[in-house]
C-alpha positions in Angstrom: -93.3 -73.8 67.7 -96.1 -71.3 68.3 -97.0 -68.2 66.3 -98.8 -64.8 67.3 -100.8 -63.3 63.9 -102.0 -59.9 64.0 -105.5 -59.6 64.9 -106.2 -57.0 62.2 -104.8 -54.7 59.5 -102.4 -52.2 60.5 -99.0 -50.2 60.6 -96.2 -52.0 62.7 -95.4 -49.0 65.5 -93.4 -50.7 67.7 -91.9 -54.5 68.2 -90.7 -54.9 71.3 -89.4 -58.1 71.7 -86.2 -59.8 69.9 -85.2 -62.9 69.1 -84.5 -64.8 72.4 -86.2 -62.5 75.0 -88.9 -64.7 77.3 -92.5 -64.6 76.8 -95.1 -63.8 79.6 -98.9 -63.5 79.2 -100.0 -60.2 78.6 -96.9 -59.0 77.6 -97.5 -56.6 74.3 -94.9 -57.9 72.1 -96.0 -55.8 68.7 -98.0 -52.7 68.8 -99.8 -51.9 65.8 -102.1 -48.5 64.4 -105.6 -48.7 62.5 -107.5 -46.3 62.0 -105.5 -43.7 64.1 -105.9 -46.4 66.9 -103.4 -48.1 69.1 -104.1 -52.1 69.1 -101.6 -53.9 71.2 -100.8 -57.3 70.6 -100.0 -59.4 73.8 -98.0 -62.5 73.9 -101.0 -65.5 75.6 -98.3 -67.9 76.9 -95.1 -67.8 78.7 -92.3 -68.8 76.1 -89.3 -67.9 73.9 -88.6 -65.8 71.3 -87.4 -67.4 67.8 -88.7 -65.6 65.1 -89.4 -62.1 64.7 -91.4 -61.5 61.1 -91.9 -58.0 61.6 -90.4 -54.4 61.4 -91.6 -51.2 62.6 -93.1 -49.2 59.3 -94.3 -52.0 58.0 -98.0 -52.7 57.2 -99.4 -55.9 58.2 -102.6 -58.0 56.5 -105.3 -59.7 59.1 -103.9 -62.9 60.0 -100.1 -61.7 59.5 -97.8 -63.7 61.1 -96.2 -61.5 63.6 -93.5 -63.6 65.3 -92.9 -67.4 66.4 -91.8 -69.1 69.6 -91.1 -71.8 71.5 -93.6 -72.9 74.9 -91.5 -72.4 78.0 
């Protein structure tokens, strides 16, 4: 199983995958705000959901872990 952390501290604006949904490189699968700034975070690997660890609203430490899948 593989896990995506967030890169840096932050509000959860937006998740947009759910448990099951297929990942692809590149695809932003949680967006988060800092600083009144945007930082999506993108999905590096093609694989499947199985975990989702966060909600929107939610604030999220450096190295959070975001969600965890399996490699396709």
């Amino acid at each position: 199983m593989t896990e995506i952390r967030a890169p840096i501290v932050g509000s959860v604006v937006a998740v947009n995958v759910e448990v099951g949904d297929a990942l692809t490189p590149e695809l932003v699968v949680v967006l988060l705000e800092s600083m009144k700034l945007e930082i999506p975070v993108e999905a590096e690997e093609y694989g499947v959901v199985v975990e989702v660890l966060v909600a929107v609203g939610e604030t999220v430490q450096e190295d959070a872990l975001l969600l965890r899948f399996d490699l396709a």
